[in-house]
Each structure stands twice: as structure tokens, then as C-alpha cells.
C-alpha positions as CSV (number, residue, x, y, z in Angstrom):
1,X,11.2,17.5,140.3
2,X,14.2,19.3,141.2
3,X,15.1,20.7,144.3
4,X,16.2,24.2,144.5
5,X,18.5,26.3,147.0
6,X,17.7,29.6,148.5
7,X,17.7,32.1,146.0
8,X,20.3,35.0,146.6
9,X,19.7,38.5,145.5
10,X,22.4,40.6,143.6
11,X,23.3,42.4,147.2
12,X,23.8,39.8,149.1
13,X,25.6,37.8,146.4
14,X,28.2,40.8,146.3
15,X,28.2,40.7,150.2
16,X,29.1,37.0,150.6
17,X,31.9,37.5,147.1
18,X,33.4,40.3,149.8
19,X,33.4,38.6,152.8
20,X,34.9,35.5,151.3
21,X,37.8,37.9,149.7
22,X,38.3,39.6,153.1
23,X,38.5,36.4,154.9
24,X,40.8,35.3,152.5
25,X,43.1,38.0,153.1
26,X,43.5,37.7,156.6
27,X,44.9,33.6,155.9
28,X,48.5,32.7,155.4
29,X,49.7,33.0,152.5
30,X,50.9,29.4,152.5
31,X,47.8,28.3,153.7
32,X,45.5,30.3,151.4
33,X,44.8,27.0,149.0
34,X,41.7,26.6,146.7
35,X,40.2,24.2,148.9
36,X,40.5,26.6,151.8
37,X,38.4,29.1,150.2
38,X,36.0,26.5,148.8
39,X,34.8,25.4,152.3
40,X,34.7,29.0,153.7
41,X,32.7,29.7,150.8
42,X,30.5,26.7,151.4
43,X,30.0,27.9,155.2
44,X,29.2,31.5,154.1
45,X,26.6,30.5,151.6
46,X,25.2,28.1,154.7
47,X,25.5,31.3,157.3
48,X,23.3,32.9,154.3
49,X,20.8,30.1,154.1
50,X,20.4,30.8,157.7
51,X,19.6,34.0,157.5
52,X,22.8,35.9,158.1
53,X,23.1,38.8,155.9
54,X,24.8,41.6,156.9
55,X,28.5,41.6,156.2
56,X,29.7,41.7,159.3
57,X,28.5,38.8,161.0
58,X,29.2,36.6,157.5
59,X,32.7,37.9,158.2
60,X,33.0,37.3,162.0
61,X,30.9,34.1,160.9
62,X,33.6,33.1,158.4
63,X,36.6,34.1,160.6
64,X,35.1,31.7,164.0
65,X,35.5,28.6,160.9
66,X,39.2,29.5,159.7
67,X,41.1,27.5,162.8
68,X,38.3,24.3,161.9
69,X,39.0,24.4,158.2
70,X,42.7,25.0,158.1
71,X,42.5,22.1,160.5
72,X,40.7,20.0,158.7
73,X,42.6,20.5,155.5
74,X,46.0,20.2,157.2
């Protein structure tokens, strides 16, 4: 039997599309790769899972991983 994910209403799915595209904005240009947005992505949907829903703390969520992940990727 498969196992399935949390399921994400319409909201929130349009909440976590906006955070990742404000997070995205505040990156350098040079440094805004596909890979970067993948893993904030991954750690948005995660902050979700969690139980973080409002847009604002996805987005000050997201922001606290941007020094880790450009790290990482670097």
C-alpha cells in the first residue's frame, strides 16, 4: 500500500507557491539557481507538514534556511 503525504488544501498550496516566490526574490541574482529554490521549496513544504501555515512564518521560516542552503549548494 502506498504511503501518502499530507494533503494540502488550495490556500495553503497558493501560500507556500508565494512564499517560495518572495523568498526567491530577496536571493542574489547569481545565486538564485534551480536547486536553490528546490530545497527551500522542500523546507517550506516540511514547515507545512509541521503545521506552519500562515505566510508569514513560512516566509521568516524559509528566510532563517537561505544562509544553510546557499551554503550547502556553494
Amino acid at each position: 500500500m502506498p504511503i501518502y503525504g499530507p494533503i494540502y488544501g488550495p490556500e495553503l498550496i497558493q501560500t507556500m507557491r508565494m512564499v517560495l516566490e518572495e523568498v526567491m526574490t530577496k536571493i542574489p541574482v547569481d545565486q538564485a539557481t534551480p536547486s536553490v529554490k528546490v530545497h527551500l521549496a522542500e523546507f517550506i513544504l516540511k514547515a507545512a507538514a509541521e503545521g506552519q501555515t500562515n505566510h508569514d512564518a513560512l516566509l521568516t521560516s524559509a528566510w532563517t534556511q537561505i544562509p544553510t542552503i546557499l551554503s550547502m549548494l556553494s
